[in-house]
C-alpha positions in Angstrom: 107.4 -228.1 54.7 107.3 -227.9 58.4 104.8 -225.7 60.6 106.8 -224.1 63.4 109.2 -227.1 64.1 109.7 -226.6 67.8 111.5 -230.6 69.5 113.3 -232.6 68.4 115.1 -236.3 68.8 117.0 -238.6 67.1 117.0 -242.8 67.1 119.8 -242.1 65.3 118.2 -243.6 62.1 115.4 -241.0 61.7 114.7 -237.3 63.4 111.8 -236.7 65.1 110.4 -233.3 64.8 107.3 -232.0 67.0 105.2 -229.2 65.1 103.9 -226.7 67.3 101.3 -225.3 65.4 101.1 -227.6 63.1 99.8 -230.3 66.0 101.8 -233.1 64.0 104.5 -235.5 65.0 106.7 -235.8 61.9 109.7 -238.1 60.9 112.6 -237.6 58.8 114.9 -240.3 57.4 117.8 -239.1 58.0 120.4 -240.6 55.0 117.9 -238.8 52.4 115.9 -236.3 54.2 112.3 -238.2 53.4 109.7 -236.7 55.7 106.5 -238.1 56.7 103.8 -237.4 59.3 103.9 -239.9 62.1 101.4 -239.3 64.1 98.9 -235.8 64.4 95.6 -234.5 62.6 97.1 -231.5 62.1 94.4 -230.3 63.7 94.2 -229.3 67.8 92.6 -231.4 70.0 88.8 -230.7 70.5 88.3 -230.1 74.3 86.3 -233.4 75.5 87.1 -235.3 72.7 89.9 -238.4 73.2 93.4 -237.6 71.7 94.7 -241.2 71.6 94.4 -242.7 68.5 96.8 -244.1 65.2 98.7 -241.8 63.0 96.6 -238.9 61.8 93.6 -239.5 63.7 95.5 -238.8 66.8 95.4 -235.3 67.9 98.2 -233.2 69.5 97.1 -229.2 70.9 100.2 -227.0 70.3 103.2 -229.7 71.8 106.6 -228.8 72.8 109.0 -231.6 73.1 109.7 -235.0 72.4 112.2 -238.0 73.4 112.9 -241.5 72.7 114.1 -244.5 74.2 114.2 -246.2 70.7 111.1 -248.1 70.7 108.4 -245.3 71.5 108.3 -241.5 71.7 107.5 -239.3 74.2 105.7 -236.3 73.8 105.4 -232.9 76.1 101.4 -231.9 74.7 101.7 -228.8 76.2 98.0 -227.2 75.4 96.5 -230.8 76.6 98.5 -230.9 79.8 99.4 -234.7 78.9 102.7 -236.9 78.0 101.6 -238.7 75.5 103.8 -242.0 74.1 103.9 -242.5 70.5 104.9 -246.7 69.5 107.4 -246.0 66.2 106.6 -249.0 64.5 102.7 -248.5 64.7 101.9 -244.8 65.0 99.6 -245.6 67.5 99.5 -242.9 70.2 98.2 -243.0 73.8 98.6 -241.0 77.0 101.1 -242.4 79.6 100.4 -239.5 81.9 98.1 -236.7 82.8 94.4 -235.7 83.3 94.3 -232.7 81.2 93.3 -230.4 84.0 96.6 -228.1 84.1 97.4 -228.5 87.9 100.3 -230.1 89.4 99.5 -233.1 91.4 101.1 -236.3 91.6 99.7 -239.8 91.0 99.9 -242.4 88.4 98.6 -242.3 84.9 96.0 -240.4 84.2 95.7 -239.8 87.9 98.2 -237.4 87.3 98.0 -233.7 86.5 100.3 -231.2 84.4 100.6 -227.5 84.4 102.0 -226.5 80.7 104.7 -229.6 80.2 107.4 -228.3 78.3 110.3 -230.1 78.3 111.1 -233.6 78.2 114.0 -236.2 78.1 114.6 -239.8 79.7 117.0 -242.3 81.1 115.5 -245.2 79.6 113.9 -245.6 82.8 112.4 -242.4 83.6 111.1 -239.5 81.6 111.8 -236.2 83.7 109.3 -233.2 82.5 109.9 -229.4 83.4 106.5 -227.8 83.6 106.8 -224.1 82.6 103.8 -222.9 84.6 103.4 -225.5 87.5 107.2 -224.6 88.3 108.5 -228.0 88.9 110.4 -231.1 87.2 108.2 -234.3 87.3 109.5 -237.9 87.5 108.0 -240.5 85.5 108.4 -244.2 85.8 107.9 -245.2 82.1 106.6 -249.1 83.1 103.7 -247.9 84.9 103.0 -244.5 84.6 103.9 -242.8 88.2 104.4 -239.1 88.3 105.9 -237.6 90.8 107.6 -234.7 91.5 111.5 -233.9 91.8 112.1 -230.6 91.8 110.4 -227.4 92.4 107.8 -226.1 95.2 105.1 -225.1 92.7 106.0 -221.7 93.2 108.1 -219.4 91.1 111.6 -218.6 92.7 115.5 -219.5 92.6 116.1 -221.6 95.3 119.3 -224.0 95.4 117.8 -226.5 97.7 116.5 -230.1 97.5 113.6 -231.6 95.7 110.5 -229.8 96.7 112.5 -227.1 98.5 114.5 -226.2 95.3 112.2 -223.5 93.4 111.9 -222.8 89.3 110.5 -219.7 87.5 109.1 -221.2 84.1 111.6 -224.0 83.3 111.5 -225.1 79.7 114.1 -227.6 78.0 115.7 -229.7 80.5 118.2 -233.0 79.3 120.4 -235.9 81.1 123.6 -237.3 80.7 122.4 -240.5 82.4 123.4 -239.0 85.8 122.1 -235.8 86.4 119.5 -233.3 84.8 119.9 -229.9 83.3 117.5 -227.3 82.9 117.2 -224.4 81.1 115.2 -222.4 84.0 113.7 -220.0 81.4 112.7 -216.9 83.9 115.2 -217.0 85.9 117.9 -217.0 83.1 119.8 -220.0 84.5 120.6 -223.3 83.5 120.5 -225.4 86.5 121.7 -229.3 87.9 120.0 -231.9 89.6 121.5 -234.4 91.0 
């Protein structure tokens, strides 16, 4: 049983299936439909308390998305403000990006701040976040950690325009086809390209 399945991605061997409320990462084999729990207490994360950790004693609070380059997962922890990565092979969970703090501001690592991640997807490269209340899609180099921003002034709007220029009202699920990015700007009821 699942509690509120909300993301999903394939390796193309498994499904990977983010729980909303049920603060778990799980995995499904996808030739016979086995389902375990990767990674997740299934618990929230207690404010001050580290998230990172292995399997279940890694701690998700109320996560959104998820994508995968076919070595690790990457995770939108929406409640926690953080993009947390997820190593298949060993559970073993850390944050790549984000200080918890729910602002927008660039940086690198930790350095870097989120306001309600939501979705996420990547080039193999990058991962590229839309942030439902900061207005704006993030950049992330997935080798070091650097967050920057791509899209969006911060401010709610529906501006055509380029990179900070360009305005968002609550963009949620955003995707690539290795070229450009779509996004699914939720308020605005439009689905929008970046080039």
């Amino acid at each position: 049983s699942f509690n509120r399945p909300i993301g999903i991605t394939t390796d193309v061997t498994n499904l990977y299936v983010v729980e909303y409320t049920g603060q778990r990462i799980r995995q499904i084999i996808i030739d016979n439909g086995t389902v375990t729990t990767l990674a997740g207490s299934g618990t929230a994360t207690v404010t001050g308390q580290s998230p990172d950790g292995t399997g279940t004693a890694a701690s998700f609070n109320n996560a959104l998305d998820i994508t995968t380059d076919g070595t690790n997962l990457y995770v939108a922890d929406g409640s926690n403000n953080l993009i947390r990565q997820i190593v298949i092979s060993t559970g073993v969970v850390t944050t790549l990006a984000g200080s918890g703090s729910g602002s927008s501001s660039n940086g690198t690592g930790t350095a870097a701040s989120f306001n309600r991640p939501w979705g996420i997807t990547t080039d193999g490269t990058n991962l590229y976040v839309s942030e439902y209340n900061g207005h704006n899609i993030r950049q992330i180099v997935i080798d070091n950690g650097t967050v920057t921003t791509l899209a969006g002034s911060g401010s709610s709007g529906s501006a055509d325009l380029t990179g900070t220029e360009a305005s968002f009202n609550r963009p949620s699920g955003v995707t690539t086809d290795g070229n450009d990015l779509y996004v699914i700007d939720n308020s605005n009821y439009l689905i929008r390209k970046i080039e």
